[in-house]
N, C-alpha and C positions, 0 to 999 in steps of 0.2 A: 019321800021319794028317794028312791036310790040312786045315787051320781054313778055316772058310764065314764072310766077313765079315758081319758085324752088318747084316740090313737097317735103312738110314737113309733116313727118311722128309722131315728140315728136317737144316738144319746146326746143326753142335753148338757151342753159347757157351763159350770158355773162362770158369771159373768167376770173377767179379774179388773182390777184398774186401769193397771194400762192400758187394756181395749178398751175401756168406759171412755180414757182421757184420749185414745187416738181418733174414739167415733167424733168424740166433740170437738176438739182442733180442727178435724175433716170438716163439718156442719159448719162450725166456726170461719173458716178460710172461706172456702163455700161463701158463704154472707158477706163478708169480708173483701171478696174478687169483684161478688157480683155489685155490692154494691160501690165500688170503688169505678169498676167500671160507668156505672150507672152515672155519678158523679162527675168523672170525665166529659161522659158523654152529652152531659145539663152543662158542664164548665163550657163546652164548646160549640152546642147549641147557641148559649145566651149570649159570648161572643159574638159569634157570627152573627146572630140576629142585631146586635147594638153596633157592632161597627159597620154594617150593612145600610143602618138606619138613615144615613145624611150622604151615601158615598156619591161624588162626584163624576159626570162623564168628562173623559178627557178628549177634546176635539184633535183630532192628527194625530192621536196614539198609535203607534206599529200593532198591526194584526197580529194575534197568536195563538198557537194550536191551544185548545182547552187545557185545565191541569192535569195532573198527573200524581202518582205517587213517584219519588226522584228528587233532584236537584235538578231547578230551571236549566233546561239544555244550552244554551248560549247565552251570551251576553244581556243587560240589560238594564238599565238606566231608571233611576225614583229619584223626583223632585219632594225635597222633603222645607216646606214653608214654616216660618214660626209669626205670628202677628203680633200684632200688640193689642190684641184684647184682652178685657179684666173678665174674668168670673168672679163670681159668689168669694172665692176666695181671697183673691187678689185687688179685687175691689175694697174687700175690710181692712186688705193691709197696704195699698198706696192709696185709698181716700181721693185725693183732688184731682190725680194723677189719670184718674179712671174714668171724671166727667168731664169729658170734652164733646166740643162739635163734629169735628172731621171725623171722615171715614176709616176705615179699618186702615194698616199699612202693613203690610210684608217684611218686615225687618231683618227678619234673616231668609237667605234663601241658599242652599244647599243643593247639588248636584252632586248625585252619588252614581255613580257608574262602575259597576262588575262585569267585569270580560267575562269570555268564555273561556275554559278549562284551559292554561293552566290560569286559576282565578285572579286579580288582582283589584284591587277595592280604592276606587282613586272619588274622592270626596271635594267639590271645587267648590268655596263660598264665594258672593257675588256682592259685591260693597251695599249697602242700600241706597248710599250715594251716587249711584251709576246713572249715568244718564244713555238711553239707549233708543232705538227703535223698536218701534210694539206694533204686532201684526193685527191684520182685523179681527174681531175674536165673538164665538159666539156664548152669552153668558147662559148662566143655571134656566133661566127664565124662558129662554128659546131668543129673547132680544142681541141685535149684533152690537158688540160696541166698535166704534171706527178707528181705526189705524191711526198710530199719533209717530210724526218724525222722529220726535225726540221728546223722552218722558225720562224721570226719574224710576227708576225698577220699581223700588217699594210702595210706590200707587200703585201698581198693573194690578194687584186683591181686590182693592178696592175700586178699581175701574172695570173688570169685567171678572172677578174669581179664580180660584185656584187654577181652572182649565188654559185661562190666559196666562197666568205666568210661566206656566209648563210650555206656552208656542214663545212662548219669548225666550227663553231660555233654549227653546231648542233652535230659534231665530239667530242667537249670539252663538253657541256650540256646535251648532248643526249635528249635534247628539240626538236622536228620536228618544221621547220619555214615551214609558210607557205607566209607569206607576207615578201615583203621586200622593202628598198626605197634607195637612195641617195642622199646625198644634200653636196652642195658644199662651198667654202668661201662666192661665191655671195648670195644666198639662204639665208646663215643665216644672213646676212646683212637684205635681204629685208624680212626675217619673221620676223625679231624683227619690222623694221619699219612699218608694215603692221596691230600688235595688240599695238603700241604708245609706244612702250620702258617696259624693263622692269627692275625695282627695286632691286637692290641686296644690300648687307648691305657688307662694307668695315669695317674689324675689327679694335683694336684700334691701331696696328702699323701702320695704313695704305695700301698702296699698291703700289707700286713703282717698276719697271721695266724699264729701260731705253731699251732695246729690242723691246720695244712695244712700248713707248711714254707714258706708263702711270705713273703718278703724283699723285696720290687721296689721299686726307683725310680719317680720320676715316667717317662712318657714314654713311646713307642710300645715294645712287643715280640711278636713273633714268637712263639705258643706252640702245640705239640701234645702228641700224645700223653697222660702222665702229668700234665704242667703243663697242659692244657689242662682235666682233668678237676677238679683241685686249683681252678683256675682256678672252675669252673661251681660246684663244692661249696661253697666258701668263704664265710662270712657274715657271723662276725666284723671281718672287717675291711673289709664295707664298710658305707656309708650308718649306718642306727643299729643295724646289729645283725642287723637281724627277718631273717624270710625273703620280706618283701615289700621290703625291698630288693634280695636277691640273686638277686630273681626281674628287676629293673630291670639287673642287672649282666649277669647271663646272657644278656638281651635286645642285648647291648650285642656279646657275641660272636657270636649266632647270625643278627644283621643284618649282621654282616662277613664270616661265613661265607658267607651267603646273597649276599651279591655279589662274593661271590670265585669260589663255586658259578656263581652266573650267568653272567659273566662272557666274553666271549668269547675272551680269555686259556683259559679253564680248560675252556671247553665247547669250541675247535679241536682242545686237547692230545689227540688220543688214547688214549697211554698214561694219561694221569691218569682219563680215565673211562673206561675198563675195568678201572682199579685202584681207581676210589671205586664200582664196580657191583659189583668182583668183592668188596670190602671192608663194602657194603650186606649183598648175600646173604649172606653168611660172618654176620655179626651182627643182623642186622634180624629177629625173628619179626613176619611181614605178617600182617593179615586175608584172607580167600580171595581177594577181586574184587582186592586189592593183588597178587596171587600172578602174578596176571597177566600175561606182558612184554608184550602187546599191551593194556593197561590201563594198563601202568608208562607206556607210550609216549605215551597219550591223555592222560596229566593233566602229562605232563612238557612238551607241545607247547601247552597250555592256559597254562603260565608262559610259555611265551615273550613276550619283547616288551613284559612288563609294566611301568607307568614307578613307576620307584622310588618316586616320592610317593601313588602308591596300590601301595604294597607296606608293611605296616604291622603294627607292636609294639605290642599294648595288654596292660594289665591286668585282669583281670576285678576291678570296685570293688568292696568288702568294708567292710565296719562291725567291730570288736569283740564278741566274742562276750561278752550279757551274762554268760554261766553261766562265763565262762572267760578272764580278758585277756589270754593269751598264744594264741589262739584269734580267728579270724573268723569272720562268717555271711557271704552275700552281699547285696548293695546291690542290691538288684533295680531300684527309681528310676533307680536312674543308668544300668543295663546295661539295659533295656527298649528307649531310643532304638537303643543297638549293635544289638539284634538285630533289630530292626525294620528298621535302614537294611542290614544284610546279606539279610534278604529280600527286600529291594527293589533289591538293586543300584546302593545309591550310595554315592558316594565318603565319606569319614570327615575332619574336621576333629578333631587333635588339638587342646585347648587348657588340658589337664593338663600338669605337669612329664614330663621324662625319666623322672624318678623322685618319686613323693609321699614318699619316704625313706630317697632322699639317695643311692641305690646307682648313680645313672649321674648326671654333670654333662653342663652345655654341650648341644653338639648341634645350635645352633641354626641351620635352612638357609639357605642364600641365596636374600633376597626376588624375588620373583618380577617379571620385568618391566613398567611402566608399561605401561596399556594407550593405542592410538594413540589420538588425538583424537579419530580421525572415526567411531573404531569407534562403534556403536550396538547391539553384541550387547546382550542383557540381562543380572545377574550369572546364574552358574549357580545352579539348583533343586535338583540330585541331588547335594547335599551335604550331609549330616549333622553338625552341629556337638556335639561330647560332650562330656560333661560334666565339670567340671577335676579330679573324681573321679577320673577315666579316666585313669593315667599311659601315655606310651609315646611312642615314635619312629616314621619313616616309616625308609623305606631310604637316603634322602638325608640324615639327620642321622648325624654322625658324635661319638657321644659319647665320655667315658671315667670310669675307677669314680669315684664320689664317698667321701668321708668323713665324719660328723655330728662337729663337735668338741666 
């Protein structure tokens, strides 16, 4: 049979390389976008779905419009809980430490509060030793648990859940939360390990605890995981003892955290934050409106940009408890101003120590530039000066543990 040539319409290009190599880089990319998006899009499906999993209602949470794409419009306030429970992990490495009888306890509790625009980031720990008034509260279960005079803070978890220590907290600050989260001994293991350890400075007594296992020299080190948790726990050996010091020590890693977290180093990395998101979910039990990624995203875009000397560590001030000296009440005098200048939106003048006992030295930042001659501003207004009650740091002071001798 005789073959019928090809009708040709143009002439035909022989094919060169370079077109060969730009079709397939094209095809290549191509594949590449889409499937990178794809990826994304399964990263933060499975998120949401896992931190979704356990999330908590918070009772007497402030109403708020739905999310948005943006940075959260106004102010807003996240109770962040640490327990003392052991996981799978924690359990293999404090052993005895981990079977006990009694209920969960709250150990650290955190109030983080961000204004509205212009931003400021004011972070208040709350002794676990406090003794305070706990409102009536309703638990996960739908059961109420009853209103107690006076309790120690670091029960309220284990008396009615995280939703309770959020109305007690807002009971003592009269701050409305509307986010809240929990995280546990295993959690904070695997967030240190998650953004490479992080750096805290050992003063020059050292640090020494045989309770814990720690030994360290003066001088910078690099800690996560296990040591990092050892590290927070630790209380004997720093300042005089109390737990109001090693609340000033902890303060001292979680503002080196926080600017390592910040960091533009650590927020380009990629890998590292889809490994400290995917290491959140895995450990974090959120409140429902935290559950959120399109919520996560609005209060995460609300820190941007914030300048370090209004990003700040305080102490909620306490008196001795008369009924109890190894026991506090709260200092209502002195924390009246704090919460007054967070509803108003101004800045904080610390002019307490690092620590009122002894658990963080040093720190102190560098003064601030002479103003010009000709300037004629006036001083600023929207600054609150606290009371030296008040211990803490800003994000620009770089402390390290203290010793009482």
């Amino acid at each position: 049979m005789k073959r019928r040539p090809v009708a040709q319409h143009a002439p035909h290009r022989a094919p060169t390389a370079a077109g060969s190599l730009l079709r397939m880089l094209g095809i290549g990319l191509a594949v590449v976008t889409v499937s990178a998006l794809a990826v994304v899009g399964f990263v933060v499906a499975d998120l949401a779905s896992r931190v979704g999993d356990d999330a908590v209602h918070l009772e007497d949470a402030p109403s708020m419009a739905p999310p948005q794409l943006g940075a959260f419009p106004g102010a807003f306030a996240i109770l962040l809980v640490g327990t003392d429970e052991c996981g799978p992990v924690s359990t293999k490495l404090l052993g005895e430490r981990c079977r006990r009888e009694e209920g969960i306890l709250n150990d650290v509790n955190l109030l983080v509060h961000v204004s509205a625009p212009p931003r400021k980031v004011t972070v208040v720990s709350f002794p676990r030793d406090l003794m305070t008034e706990v409102p009536e509260c309703t638990k996960e279960d739908g059961s109420t648990a009853s209103a107690m005079s006076k309790a120690q803070i670091n029960g309220v978890f284990g008396h009615a859940g995280l939703s309770c220590v959020a109305k007690t907290v807002t009971a003592l600050s009269d701050v409305p939360i509307g986010f809240a989260a929990k995280l546990s001994f295993d959690g904070v293991m695997e967030i240190t390990e998650a953004v490479g350890g992080v750096e805290v400075c050992i003063g020059e007594t050292g640090l020494h605890d045989p309770k814990t296992g720690i030994d360290w020299e003066p001088g910078p080190r690099t800690i996560e995981g296990y040591w990092a948790l050892q590290f927070l726990r630790t209380r004997n050996g720093v300042g005089d003892g109390s737990d109001l010091a090693r609340i000033s020590n902890q303060q001292q890693y979680m503002s080196r955290l926080a600017r390592k977290v910040l960091s533009s180093e650590t927020l380009s990395d990629v890998p590292t934050v889809l490994r400290l998101a995917d290491t959140i979910a895995s450990n974090v039990q959120p409140s429902e409106e935290l559950a959120d990624p399109l919520r996560m995203t609005q209060l995460a875009l609300a820190l941007k940009d914030v300048p370090f000397d209004d990003f700040v560590f305080l102490q909620y001030p306490t008196l001795e408890d008369p009924a109890d000296a190894d026991r506090v009440v709260p200092n209502r005098t002195a924390a009246e101003p704090l919460w007054r200048a967070l509803q108003e939106g101004r800045s904080l003048e610390i002019t307490g120590e690092a620590s009122n006992h002894g658990g963080a030295v040093g720190g102190t930042p560098a003064p601030a530039p002479a103003p010009s001659p000709s300037s004629t501003s006036p001083a600023p207004t929207d600054r609150e000066t606290l009371s030296p009650e008040i211990s803490g740091i800003d994000l620009n002071q770089q402390t390290c543990t203290g010793r009482r001798r």
